[in-house]
C-alpha positions as CSV (number, residue, x, y, z in Angstrom):
1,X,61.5,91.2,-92.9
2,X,64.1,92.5,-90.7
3,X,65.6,95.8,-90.7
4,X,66.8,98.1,-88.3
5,X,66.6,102.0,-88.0
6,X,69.7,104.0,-85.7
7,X,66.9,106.8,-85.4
8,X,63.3,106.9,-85.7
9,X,61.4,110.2,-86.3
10,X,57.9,109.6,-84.6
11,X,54.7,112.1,-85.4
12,X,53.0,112.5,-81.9
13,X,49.0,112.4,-82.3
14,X,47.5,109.7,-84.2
15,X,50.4,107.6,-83.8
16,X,51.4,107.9,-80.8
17,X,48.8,109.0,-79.1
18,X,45.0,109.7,-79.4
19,X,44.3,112.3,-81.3
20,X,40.8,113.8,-80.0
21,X,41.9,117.5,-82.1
22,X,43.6,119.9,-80.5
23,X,45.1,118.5,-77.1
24,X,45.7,121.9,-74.9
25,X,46.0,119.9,-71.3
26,X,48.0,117.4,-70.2
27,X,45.0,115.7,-68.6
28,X,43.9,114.6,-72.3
29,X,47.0,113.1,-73.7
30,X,46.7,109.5,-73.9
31,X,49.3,107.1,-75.3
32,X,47.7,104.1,-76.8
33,X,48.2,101.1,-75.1
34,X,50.6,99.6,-77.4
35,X,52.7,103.0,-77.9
36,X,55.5,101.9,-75.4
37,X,55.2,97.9,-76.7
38,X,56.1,99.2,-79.8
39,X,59.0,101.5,-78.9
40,X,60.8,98.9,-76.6
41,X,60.7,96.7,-79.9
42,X,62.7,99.4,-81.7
43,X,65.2,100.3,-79.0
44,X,66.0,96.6,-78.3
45,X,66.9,96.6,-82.3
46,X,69.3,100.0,-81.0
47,X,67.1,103.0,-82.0
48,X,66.7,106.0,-80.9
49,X,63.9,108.1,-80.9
50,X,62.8,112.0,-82.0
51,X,59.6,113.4,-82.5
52,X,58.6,115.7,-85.3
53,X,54.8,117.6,-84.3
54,X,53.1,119.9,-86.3
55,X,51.3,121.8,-83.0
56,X,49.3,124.6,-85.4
57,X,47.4,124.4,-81.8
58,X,49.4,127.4,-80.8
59,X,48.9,129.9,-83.8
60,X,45.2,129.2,-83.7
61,X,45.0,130.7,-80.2
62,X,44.0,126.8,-79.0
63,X,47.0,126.0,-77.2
64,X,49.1,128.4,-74.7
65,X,52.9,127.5,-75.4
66,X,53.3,126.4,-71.8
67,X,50.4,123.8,-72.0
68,X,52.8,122.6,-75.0
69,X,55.5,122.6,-72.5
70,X,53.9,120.5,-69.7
71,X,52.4,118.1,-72.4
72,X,56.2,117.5,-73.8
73,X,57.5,117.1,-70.1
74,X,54.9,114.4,-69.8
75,X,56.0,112.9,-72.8
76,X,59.7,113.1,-71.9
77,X,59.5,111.4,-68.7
78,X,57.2,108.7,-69.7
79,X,60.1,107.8,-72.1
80,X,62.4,107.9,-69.7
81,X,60.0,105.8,-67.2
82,X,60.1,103.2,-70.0
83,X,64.0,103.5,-70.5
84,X,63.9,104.6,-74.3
85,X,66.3,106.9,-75.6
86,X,63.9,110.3,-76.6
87,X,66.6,113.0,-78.4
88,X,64.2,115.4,-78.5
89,X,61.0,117.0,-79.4
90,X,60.5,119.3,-82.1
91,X,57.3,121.1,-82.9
92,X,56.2,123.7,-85.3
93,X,53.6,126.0,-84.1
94,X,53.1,127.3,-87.3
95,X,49.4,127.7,-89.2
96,X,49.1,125.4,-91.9
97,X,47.8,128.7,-94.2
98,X,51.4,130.7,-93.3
99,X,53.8,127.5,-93.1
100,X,57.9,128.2,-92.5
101,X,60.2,125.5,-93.7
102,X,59.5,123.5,-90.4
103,X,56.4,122.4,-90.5
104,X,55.7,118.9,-92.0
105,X,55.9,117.8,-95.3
106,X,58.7,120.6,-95.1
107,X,62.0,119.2,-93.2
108,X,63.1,121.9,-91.3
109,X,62.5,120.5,-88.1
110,X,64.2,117.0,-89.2
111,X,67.3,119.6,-90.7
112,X,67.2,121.1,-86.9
113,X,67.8,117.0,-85.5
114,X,70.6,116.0,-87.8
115,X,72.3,118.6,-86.8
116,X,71.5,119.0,-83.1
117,X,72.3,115.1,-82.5
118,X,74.6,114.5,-85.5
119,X,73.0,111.5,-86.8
120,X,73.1,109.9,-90.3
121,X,69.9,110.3,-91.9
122,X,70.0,107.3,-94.5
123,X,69.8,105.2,-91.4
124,X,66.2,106.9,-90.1
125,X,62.5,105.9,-90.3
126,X,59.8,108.3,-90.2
127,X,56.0,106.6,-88.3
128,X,53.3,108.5,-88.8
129,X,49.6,108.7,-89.3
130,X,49.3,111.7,-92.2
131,X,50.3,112.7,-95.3
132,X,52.8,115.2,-94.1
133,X,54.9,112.5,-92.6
134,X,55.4,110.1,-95.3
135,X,55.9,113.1,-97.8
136,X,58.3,114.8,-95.3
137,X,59.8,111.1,-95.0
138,X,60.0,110.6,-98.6
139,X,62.1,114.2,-99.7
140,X,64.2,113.5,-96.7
141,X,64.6,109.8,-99.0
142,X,64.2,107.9,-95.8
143,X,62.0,104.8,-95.2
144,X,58.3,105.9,-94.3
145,X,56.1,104.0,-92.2
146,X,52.2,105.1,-92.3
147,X,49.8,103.7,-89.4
148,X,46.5,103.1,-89.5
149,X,45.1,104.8,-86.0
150,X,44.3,108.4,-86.6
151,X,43.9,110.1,-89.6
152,X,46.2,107.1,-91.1
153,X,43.2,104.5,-92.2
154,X,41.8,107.7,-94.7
155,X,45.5,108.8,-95.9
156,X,45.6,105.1,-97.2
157,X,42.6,105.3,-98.6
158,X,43.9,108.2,-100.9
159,X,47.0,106.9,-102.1
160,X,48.1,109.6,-102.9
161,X,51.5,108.7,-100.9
162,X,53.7,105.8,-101.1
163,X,54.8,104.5,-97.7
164,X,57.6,102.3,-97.2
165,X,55.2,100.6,-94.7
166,X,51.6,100.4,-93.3
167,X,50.6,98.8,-90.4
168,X,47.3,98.8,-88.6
169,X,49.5,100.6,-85.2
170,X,53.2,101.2,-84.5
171,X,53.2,97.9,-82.8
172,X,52.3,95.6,-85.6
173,X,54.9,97.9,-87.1
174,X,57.6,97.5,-85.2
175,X,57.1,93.6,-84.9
176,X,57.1,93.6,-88.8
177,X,60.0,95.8,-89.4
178,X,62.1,93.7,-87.1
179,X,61.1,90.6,-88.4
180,X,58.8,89.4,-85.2
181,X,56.0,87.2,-85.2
């Protein structure tokens, strides 16, 4: 299969990331190993790149917004170490028992990237590891790609969502989306 994606909304832990709970200090966020593999895959196809995190963290007293902060800078510059193309980061701090319409499977935050970067949206992917991506991916009517690292391996088991994809990690992913063996 080969098919390629203009923009690619990534979730941040369990897909890109480990995803130990509730990651308050820089010091614990770890890419996988094959996180940047896999995104060098998809820019060479021409994507760019913008991550949608639910960070309930912060309402839960867990995370201090400027932890959030130093974690995203992180994030940001390892992107731009690896010469990818990050448009943003968006996160909703929101408590999953008092959501807003940003937080995931809501598309708020996806609404706020269209029309902060003024992409087409027919032409996106959404990764991630949970139910609230794929269903967030799926009422946006994009392509969905569930992985199985995190929480992905017991969504799967639930199928109670459709994905577009499933790979066992964003790389296999990547090399399956764009047709490479």
């Amino acid at each position: 299969m080969k098919k390629r994606y203009k923009t690619i909304f990534l979730d941040r832990d369990g897909t890109l990331n480990f995803d130990p709970g509730y990651i308050s200090n820089v010091k614990n966020f770890k890419f996988y190993n094959f996180t940047f593999d896999a995104l060098k895959l998809f820019n060479s196809a021409g994507s760019n790149f913008c991550i949608i995190t639910n960070q309930s963290g912060i309402a839960r007293g867990i995370i201090k917004p400027n932890e959030l902060d130093q974690i995203n800078d992180f994030i940001k510059n390892s992107f731009k170490k690896n010469k990818l193309n990050l448009l943003d980061i968006y996160y909703c701090p929101d408590h999953p028992d008092n959501p807003s319409k940003f937080r995931k499977p809501n598309t708020g935050m996806f609404e706020m990237a269209i029309k902060d970067h003024g992409f087409e949206i027919k032409s996106s992917l959404m990764i991630g590891d949970n139910f609230c991506d794929i269903i967030a991916g799926n009422r946006l009517g994009i392509d969905t790609m569930l992985v199985l690292t995190g929480k992905g391996k017991e969504v799967n088991n639930s199928k109670k969502i459709k994905p577009t994809f499933v790979a066992k990690n964003i790389l296999v992913g990547a090399k399956s989306v764009l047709g490479i063996k």
